[in-house]
ZAVEX-835675 format. One record per atom (N, C-alpha, C): residue in three letters; y, x, z. Coordinates in steps of 0.02 Angstrom, whole numbers, padded with zeros to 5 digits, always signed. Example, Ala and Ser with C-alpha at 12.3 -4.5 7.8 and 13.67 -1.06 7.14 Angstrom:
2
Ala-00284+00660+00390
Ala-00225+00615+00390
Ala-00165+00660+00390
Ser-00112+00642+00354
Ser-00053+00684+00357
Ser+00002+00645+00394
END
This chain:
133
Unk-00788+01228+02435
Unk-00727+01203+02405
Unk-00700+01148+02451
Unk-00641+01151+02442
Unk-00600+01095+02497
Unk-00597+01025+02453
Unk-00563+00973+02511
Unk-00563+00897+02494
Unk-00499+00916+02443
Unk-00468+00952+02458
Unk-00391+00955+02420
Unk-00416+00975+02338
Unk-00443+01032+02332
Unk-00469+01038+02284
Unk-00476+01012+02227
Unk-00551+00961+02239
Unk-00562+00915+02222
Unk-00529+00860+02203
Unk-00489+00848+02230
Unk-00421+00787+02227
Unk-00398+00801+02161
Unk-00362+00868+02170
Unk-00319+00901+02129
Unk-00361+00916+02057
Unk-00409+00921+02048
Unk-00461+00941+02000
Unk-00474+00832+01967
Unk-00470+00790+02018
Unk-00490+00729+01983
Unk-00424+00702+01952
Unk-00392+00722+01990
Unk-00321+00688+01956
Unk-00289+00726+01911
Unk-00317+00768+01876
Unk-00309+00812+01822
Unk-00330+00787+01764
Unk-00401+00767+01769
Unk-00463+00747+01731
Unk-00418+00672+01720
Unk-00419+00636+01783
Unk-00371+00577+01742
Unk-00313+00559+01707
Unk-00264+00624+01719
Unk-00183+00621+01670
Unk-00211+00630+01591
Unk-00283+00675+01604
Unk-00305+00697+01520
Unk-00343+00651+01484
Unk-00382+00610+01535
Unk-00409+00536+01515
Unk-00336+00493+01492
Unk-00297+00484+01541
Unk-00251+00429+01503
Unk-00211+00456+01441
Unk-00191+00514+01448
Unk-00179+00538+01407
Unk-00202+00553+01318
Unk-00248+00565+01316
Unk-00308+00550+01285
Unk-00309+00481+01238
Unk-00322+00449+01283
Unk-00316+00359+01275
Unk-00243+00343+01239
Unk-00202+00359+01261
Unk-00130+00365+01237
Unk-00142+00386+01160
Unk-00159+00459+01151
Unk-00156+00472+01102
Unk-00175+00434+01029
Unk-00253+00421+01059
Unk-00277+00371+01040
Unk-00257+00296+01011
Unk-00237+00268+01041
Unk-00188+00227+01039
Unk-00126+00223+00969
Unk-00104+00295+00979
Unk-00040+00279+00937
Unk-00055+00301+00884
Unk-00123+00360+00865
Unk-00164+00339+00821
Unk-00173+00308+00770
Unk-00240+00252+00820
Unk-00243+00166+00784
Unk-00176+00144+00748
Unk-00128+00136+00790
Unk-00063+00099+00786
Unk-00045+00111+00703
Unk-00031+00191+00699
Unk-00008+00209+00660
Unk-00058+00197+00576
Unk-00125+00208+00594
Unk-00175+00192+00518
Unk-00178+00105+00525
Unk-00155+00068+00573
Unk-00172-00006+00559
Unk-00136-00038+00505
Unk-00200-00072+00472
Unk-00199-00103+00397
Unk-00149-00175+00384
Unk-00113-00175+00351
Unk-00035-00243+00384
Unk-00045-00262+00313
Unk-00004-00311+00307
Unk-00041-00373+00229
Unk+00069-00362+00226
Unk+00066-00342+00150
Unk+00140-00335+00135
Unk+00146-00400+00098
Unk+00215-00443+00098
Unk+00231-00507+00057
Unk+00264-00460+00010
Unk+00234-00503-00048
Unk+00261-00458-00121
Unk+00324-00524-00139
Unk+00399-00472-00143
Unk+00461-00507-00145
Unk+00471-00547-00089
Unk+00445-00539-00024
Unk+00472-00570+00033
Unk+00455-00615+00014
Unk+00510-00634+00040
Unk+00526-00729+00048
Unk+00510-00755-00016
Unk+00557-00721-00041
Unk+00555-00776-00157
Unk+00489-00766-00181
Unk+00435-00711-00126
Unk+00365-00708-00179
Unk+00366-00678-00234
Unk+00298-00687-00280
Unk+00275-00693-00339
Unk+00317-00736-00410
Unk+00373-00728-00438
Unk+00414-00771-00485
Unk+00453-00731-00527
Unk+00481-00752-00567
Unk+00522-00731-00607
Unk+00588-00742-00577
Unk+00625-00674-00623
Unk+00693-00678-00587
Unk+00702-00627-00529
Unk+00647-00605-00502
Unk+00657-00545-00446
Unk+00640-00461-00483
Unk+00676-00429-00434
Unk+00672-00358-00437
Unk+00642-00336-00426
Unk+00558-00323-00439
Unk+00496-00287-00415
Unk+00512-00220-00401
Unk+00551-00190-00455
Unk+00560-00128-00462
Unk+00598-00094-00389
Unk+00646-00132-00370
Unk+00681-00130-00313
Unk+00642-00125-00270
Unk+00602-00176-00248
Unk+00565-00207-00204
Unk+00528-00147-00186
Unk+00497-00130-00236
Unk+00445-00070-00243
Unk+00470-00006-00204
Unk+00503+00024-00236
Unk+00540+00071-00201
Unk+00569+00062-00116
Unk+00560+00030-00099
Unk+00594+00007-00013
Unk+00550-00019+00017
Unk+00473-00023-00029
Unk+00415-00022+00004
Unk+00373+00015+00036
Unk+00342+00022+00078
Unk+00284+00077+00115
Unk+00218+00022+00104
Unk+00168+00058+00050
Unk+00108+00055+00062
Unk+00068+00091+00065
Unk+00025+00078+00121
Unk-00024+00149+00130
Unk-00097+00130+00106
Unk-00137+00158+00122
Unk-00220+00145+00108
Unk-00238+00094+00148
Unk-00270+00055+00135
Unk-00287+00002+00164
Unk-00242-00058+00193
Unk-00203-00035+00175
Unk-00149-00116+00169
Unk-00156-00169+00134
Unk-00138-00216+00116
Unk-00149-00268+00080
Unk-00085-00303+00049
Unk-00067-00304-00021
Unk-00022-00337-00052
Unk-00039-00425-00051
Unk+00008-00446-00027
Unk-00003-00523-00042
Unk+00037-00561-00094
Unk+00018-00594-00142
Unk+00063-00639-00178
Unk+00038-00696-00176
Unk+00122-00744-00154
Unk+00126-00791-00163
Unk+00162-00809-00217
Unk+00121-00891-00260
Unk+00154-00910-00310
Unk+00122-00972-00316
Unk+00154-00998-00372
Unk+00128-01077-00405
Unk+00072-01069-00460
Unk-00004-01069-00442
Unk-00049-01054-00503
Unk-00044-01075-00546
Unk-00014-01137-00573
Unk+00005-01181-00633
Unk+00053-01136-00666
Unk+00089-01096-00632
Unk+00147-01063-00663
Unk+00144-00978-00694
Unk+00102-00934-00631
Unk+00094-00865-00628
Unk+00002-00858-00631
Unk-00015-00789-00620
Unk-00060-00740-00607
Unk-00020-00680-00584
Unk-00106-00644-00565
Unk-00090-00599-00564
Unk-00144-00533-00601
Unk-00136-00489-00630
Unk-00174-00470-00660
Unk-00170-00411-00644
Unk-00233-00345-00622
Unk-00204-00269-00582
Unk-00242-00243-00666
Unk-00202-00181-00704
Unk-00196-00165-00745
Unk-00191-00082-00760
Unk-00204-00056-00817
Unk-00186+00002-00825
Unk-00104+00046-00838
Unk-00099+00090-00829
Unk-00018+00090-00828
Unk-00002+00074-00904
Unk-00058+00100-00960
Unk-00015+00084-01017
Unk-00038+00013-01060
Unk-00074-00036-01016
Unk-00048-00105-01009
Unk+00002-00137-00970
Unk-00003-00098-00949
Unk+00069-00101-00880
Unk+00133-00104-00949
Unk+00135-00039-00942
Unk+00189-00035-01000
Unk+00208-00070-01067
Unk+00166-00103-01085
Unk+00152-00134-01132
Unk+00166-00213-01135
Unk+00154-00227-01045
Unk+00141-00308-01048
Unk+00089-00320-01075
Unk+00030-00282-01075
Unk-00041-00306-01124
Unk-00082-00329-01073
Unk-00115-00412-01080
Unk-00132-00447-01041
Unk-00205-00450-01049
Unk-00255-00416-01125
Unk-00297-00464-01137
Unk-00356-00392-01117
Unk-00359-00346-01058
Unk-00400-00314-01034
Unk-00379-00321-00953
Unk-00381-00347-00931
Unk-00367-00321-00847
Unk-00419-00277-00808
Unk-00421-00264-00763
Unk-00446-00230-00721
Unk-00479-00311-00660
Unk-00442-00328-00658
Unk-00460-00375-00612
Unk-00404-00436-00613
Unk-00407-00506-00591
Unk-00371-00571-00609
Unk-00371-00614-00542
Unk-00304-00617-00550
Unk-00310-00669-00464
Unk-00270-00710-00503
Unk-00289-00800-00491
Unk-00265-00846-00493
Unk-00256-00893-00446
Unk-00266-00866-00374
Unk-00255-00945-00325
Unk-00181-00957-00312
Unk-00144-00916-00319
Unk-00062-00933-00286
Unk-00092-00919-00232
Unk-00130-00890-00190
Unk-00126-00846-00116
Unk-00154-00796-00111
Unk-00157-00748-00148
Unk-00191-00688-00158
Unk-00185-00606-00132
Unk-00243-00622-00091
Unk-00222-00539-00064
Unk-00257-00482-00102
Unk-00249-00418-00107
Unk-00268-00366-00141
Unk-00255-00317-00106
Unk-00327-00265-00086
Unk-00340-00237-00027
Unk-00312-00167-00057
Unk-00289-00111-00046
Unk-00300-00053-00079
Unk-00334+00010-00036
Unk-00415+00022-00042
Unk-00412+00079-00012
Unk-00414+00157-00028
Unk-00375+00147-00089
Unk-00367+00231-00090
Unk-00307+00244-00123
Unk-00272+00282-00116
Unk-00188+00323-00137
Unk-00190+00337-00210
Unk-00123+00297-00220
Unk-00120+00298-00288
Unk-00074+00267-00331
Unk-00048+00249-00393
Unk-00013+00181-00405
Unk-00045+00147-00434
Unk-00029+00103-00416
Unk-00081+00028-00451
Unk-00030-00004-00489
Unk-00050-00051-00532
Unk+00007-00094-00590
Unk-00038-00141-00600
Unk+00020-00201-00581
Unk+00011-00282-00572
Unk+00067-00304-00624
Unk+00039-00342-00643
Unk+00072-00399-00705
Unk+00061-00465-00695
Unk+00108-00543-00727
Unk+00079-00574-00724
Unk+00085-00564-00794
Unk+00023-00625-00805
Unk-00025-00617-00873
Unk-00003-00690-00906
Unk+00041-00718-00866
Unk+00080-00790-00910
Unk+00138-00790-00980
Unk+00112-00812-01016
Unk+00157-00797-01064
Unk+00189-00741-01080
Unk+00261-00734-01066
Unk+00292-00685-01084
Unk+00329-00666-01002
Unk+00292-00659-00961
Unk+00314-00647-00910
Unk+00331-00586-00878
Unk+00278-00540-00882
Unk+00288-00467-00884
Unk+00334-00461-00907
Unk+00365-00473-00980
Unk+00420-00436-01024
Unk+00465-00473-00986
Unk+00474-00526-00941
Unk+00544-00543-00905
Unk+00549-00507-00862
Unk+00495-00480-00842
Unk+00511-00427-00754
Unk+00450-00431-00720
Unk+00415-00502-00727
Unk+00373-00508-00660
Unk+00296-00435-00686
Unk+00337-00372-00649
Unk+00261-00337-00657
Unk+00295-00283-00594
Unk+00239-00240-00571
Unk+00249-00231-00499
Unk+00206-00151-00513
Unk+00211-00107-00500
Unk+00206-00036-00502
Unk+00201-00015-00426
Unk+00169-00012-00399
Unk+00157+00017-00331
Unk+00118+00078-00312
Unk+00156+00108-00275
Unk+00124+00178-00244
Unk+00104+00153-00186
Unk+00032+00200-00165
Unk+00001+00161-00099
Unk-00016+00263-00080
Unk+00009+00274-00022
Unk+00005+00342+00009
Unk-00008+00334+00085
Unk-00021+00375+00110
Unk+00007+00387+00193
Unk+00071+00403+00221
END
């Protein structure tokens, strides 16, 4: 076999290595796990459009919802849909109270968040999220 050959045979092997790597790459990119602000900027409060919010959201598996809020003021409580529906506070699934709370999701599905303050849910603050690929 010739030097040419060979050449031609390694620099083959390397367009499919970088190539490869590339692929790779955009991959990762694409399953990497990103922390969503719940209501942006205004956060965790009363007075916002979850429902909106929700809908113009992308969450996938393994993302992370964050709420920010004033603990003196809110929670957050992850719930069944027909406590969801209900505004029924006194079973949760799980209870975050720091005012910085992240909530991991790893598997597809909708989840339902309430807060569990007073009559807060029934003003709006409750959050219905689909988490997909």
């Amino acid at each position: 076999m010739d030097r040419s050959g060979n050449q031609q045979r390694s620099r083959a092997a390397a367009a499919i290595l970088v190539a490869l790597l590339c692929i790779n790459l955009l991959v990762e990119s694409a399953y990497a796990a990103v922390t969503v602000n719940v209501g942006g900027s205004s956060g965790w409060t009363l007075g916002y459009n979850y429902r909106t919010w929700a809908s113009t959201t992308r969450v996938k598996p393994w993302d992370s919802l964050f709420f920010k809020y004033d603990p003196r003021l809110h929670n957050v409580l992850l719930v069944s849909k027909a406590d969801f529906d209900a505004c029924r506070t006194t079973a949760p699934w799980a209870k975050y109270s720091s005012g910085k709370d992240y909530i991991k999701f790893t598997k597809s599905g909708t989840y339902y968040l309430i807060c569990g303050v007073a009559k807060h849910c029934a003003a709006g603050m409750k959050l219905a999220v689909t988490v997909k690929w």
